[in-house]
C-alpha positions as CSV (number, residue, x, y, z in Angstrom):
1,X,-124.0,17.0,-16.9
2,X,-125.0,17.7,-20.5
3,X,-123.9,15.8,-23.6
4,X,-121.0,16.3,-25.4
5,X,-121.5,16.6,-29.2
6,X,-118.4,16.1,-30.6
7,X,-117.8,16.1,-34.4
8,X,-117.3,13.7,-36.3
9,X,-113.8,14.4,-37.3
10,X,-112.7,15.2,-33.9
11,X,-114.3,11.6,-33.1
12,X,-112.3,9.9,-36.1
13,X,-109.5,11.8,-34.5
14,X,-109.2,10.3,-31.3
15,X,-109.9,6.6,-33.1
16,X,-107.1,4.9,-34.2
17,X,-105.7,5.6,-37.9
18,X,-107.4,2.4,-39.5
19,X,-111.0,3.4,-38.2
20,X,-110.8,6.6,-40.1
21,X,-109.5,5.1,-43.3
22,X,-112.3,2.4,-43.3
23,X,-115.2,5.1,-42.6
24,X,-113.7,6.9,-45.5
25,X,-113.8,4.1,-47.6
26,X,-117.6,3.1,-46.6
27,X,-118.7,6.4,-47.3
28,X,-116.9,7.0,-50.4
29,X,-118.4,3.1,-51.4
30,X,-121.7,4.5,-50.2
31,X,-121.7,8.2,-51.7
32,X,-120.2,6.9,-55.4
33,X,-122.4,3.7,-56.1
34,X,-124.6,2.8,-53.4
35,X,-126.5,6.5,-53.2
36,X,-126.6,6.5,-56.8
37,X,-128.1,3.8,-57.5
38,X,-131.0,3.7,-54.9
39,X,-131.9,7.6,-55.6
40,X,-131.5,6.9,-59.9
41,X,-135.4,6.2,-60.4
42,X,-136.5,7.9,-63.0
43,X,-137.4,11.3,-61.3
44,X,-135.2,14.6,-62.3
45,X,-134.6,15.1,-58.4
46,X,-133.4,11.9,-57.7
47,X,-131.6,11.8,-61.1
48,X,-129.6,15.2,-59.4
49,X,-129.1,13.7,-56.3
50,X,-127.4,10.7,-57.7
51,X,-125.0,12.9,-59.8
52,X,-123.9,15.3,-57.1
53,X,-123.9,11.9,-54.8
54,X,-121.0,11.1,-57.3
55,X,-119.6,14.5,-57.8
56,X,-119.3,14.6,-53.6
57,X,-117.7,11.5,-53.4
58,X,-114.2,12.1,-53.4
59,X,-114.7,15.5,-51.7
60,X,-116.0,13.6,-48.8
61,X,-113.5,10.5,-48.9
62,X,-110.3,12.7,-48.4
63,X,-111.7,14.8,-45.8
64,X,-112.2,11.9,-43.9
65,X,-108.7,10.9,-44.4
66,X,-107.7,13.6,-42.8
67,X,-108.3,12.1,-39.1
68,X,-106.3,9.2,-40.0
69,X,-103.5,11.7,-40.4
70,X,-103.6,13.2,-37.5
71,X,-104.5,10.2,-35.3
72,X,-101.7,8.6,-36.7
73,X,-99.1,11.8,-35.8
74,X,-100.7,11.5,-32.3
75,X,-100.0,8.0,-31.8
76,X,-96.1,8.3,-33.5
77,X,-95.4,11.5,-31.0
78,X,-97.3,9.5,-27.9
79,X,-94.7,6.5,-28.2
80,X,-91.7,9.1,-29.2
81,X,-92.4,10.3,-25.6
82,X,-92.7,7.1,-24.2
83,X,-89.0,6.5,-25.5
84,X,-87.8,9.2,-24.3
């Protein structure tokens, strides 16, 4: 049987709520002062690339938010049918 490939947000999806808000966290940390600061060496492409690294920073932190939404409206309607 071949491999599955599944997306990364679908992934974060099925995770619980907590796991997505932490990834978004690491790679906001990662993509806003981390990324900057290793690719910042003097050069005009690295220069770029550390200030679109900052500019995509946020972009990428509430997109992976998202998953924590939805994982945690999957988890509220899976113990709403348990109830009932």
């Amino acid at each position: 049987m071949p491999k599955r490939n599944d997306h990364i947000l679908v992934l974060l999806t099925s995770a619980p709520w907590w796991v997505s808000i932490i990834f978004s966290a690491v790679v906001y940390v990662a993509l806003a002062f981390l990324a900057p600061a290793w690719l910042e060496n003097g050069s005009a492409v690295g220069e770029g690339l550390a200030q679109t690294s900052k500019e995509l920073a946020p972009f990428f932190g509430i997109v992976l938010l998202i998953p924590a939404v939805l994982s945690l409206i999957r988890d509220w309607l899976s113990n709403y049918q348990k109830r009932y």
